[in-house]
C-alpha positions in Angstrom: 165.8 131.8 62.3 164.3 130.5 59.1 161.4 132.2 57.7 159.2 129.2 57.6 160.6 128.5 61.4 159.2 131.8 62.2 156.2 131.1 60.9 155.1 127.5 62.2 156.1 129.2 65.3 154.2 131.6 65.3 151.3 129.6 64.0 151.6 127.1 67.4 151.8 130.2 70.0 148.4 131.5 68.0 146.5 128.3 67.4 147.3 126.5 71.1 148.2 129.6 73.2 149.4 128.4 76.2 149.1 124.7 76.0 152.7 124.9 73.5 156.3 125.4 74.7 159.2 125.7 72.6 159.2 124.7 68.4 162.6 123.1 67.1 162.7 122.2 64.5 163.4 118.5 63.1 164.3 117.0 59.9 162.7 117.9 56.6 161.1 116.0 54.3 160.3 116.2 50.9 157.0 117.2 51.7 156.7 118.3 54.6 158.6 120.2 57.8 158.5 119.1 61.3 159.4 120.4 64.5 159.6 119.6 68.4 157.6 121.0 70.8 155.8 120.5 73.9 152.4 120.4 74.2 150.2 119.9 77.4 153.4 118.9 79.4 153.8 116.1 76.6 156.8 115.9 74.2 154.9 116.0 70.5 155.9 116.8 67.4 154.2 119.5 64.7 154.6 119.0 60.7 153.2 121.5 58.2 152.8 120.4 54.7 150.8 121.2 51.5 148.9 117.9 51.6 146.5 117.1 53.8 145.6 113.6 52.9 149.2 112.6 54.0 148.7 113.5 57.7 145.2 111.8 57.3 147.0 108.9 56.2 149.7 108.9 59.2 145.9 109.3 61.4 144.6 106.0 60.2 148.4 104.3 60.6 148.6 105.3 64.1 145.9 103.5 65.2 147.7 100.1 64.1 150.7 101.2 66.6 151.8 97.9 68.4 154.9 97.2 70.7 156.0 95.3 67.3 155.1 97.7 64.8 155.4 101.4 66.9 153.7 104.1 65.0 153.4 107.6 66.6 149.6 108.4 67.2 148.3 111.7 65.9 146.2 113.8 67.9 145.2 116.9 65.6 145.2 117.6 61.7 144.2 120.9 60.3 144.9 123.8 58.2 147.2 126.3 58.7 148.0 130.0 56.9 150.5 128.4 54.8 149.1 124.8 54.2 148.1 122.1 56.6 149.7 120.7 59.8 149.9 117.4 62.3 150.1 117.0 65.9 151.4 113.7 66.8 153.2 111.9 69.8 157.0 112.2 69.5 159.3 108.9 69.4 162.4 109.4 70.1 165.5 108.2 68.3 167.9 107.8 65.6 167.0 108.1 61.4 168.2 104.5 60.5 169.9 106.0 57.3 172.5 107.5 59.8 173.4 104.1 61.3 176.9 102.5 61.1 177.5 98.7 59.8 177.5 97.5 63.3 174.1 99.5 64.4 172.4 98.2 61.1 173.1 94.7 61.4 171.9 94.7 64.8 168.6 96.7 64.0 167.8 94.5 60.6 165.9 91.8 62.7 163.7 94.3 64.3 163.0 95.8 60.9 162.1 92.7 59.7 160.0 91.7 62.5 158.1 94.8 61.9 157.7 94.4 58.4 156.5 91.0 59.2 154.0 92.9 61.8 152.8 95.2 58.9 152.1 92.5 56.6 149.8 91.0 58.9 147.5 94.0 59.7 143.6 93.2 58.9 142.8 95.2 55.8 139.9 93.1 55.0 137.3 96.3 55.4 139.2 98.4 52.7 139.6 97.7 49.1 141.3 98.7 46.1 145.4 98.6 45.5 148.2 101.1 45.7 148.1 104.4 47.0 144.7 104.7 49.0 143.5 107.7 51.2 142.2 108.5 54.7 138.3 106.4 53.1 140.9 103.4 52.8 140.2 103.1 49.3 143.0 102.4 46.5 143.4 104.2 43.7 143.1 101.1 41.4 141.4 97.7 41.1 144.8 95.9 41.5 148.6 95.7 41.9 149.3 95.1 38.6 147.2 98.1 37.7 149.0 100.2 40.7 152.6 99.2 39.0 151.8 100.5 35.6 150.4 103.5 36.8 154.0 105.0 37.3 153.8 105.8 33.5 151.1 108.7 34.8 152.0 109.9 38.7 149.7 112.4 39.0 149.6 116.5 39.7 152.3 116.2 42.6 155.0 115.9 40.0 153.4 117.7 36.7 155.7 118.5 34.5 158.2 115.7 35.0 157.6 113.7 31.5 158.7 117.1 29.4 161.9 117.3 32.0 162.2 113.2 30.9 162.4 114.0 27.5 164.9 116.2 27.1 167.3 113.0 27.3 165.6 111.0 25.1 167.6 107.6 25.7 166.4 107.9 29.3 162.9 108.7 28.4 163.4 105.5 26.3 164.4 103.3 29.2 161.2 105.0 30.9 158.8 103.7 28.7 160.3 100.3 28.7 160.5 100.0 32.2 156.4 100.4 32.5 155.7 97.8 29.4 158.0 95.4 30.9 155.4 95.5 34.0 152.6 95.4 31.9 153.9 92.4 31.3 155.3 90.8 34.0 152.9 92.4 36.7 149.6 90.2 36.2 151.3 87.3 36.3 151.9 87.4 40.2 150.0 86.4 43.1 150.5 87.6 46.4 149.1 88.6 49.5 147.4 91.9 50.0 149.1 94.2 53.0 149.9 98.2 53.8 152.6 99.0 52.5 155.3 101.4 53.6 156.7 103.0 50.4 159.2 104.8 52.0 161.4 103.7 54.6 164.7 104.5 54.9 164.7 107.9 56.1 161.2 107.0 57.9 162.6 104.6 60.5 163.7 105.6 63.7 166.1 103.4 65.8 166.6 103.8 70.1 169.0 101.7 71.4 169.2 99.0 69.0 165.4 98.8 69.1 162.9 100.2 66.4 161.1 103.0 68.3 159.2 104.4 65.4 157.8 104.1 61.9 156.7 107.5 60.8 155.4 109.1 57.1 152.8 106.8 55.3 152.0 109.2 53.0 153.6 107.1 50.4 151.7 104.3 51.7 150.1 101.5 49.5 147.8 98.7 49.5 149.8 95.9 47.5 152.5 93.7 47.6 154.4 93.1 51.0 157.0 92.6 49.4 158.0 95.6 48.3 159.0 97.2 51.3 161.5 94.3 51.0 162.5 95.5 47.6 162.7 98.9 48.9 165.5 98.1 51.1 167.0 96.0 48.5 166.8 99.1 46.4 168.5 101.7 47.8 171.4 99.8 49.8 173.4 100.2 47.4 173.7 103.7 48.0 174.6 103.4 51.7 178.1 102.7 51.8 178.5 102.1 55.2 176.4 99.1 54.8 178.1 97.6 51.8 179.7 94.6 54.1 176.4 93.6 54.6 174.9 90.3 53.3 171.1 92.2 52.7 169.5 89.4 50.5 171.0 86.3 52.5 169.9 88.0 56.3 166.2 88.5 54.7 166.5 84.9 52.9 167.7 83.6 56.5 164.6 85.1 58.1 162.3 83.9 55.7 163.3 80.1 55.9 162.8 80.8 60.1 159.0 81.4 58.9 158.4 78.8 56.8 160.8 79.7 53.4 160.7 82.4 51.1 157.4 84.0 49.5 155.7 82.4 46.5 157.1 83.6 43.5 159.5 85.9 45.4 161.6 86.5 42.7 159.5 87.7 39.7 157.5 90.3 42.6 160.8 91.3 44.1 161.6 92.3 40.8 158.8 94.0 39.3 158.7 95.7 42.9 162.2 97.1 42.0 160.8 98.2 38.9 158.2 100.6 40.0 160.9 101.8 42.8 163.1 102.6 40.5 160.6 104.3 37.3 159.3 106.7 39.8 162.7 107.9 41.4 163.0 108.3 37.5 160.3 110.5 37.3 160.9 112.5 40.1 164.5 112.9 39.7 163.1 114.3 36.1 160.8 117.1 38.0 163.4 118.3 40.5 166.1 118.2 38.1 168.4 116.1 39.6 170.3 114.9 37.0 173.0 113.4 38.9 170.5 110.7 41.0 168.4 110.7 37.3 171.3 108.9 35.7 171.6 106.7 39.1 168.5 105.7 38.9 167.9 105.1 35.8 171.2 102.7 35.4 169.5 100.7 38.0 166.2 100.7 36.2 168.3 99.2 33.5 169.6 96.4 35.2 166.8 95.3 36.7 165.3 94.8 33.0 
């Protein structure tokens, strides 16, 4: 068993004693670990982490959980020897990034639908735009502002702008990237929503249905669209979706609600953007030069 396995548990048999049975673990994240167990008789699922504030996120998202939009509740956040940790109900079902053609275009709808669910949460008490914490408060006094703040990421990633420039022509494409939304980014109007941030690996899928949206840590206050653009994003790098028409299903479903999004273009882009400067600049702090390159040759086109 892994050392951190041995740990977490550990950790569960001393902090609930009896109440716990069993600790498998699950998939792992790029912040945090999670595993299975069973606690009070009920099937529940543990994650340990180094940042709190991302389970306190996941707290305030799982009191939004609706038949159309299901998000896990959690039931207990606090700190463990080795970081933080969060007890929340368990959903059961498959990570949409290991679907096949046939399960994906069957699911799409019911991604949509949720999306479409998420966007029309009331937010009205909260304020501020892009990443916000368990107050509900964003970290800046618009989207635009949120966008170009992907030139400075904050502590989580320190050191990535010395990893950038060691390959100068991509540090280059960098610092175009964020004045070409300096530009473009106060020129759009749009609704103000929660925003994902990070779906793909997030989603889980039972029988053709979506049984779970879990991780808001990245989660924003901004454009609903770019949960849209997040899809739009990475598809590309799925290749068992490649027969599938993405942009005409979600154009499809938009004309069934009324046509597309004012000024859906020019925020789908700028969306794609952001997505694609910070994959830029974390590829830069892990050192992954291979998905660096990747990413930053999409970054290019979408200038």
């Amino acid at each position: 068993m892994h050392e951190g396995d041995l740990m977490a548990s550990q950790f569960l048999r001393d902090h609930f004693g009896n109440r716990v049975r069993g600790c498998a673990p699950l998939a792992a994240g790029e912040w945090s670990r999670a595993y299975a167990l069973e606690l009070d008789g009920r099937d529940a699922v543990v994650r340990f982490g180094a940042f709190r504030e991302d389970f306190e996120k996941d707290r305030v998202m799982g009191r939004y959980g609706s038949a159309d939009l299901p998000i896990p509740a959690v039931l207990e956040v606090g700190e463990a020897p080795f970081g933080f940790y969060a007890v929340s109900e368990r959903v059961r079902g498959q990570s949409i990034e290991a679907l096949d053609e046939p399960a994906m275009r069957d699911v799409i709808p019911e991604l949509l639908a949720a999306l479409d669910a998420l966007k029309a949460l009331d937010i009205s008490t909260t304020r501020g735009d892009g990443y916000w914490d368990a107050s509900r408060v964003g970290l800046h006094p618009t989207w635009a502002d949120a966008l170009s703040s992907v030139a400075d990421p904050g502590g989580r990633i320190a050191g990535w702008r010395e990893n950038l420039d060691r390959t100068p022509a991509y540090a280059r494409l960098f610092d175009r990237g964020v004045e070409k939304l300096r530009q473009l980014a106060p020129q759009l109007r749009h609704p103000r929503a929660i925003v994902h941030g990070d779906l793909l690996g997030n989603v889980l899928v039972d029988a053709g249905r979506v049984s779970g949206v879990i991780d808001w840590g990245n989660a924003l206050y901004g454009d609903p669209l770019y949960d849209v653009a997040w899809l739009f994003y990475w598809w590309p790098w799925y290749q068992a979706w490649q027969d599938i028409d993405l942009p005409e299903i979600v154009h499809r479903h938009w004309q069934a609600r009324g046509g597309p999004p004012a000024m859906a273009e020019e925020r789908l882009r700028c969306c794609l953007i952001h997505i694609g400067l910070s994959h830029v600049a974390y590829c830069a702090f892990k050192g992954r030069s291979k998905d660096l390159r990747r990413h930053a040759e999409q970054v290019a086109a979408y200038l």
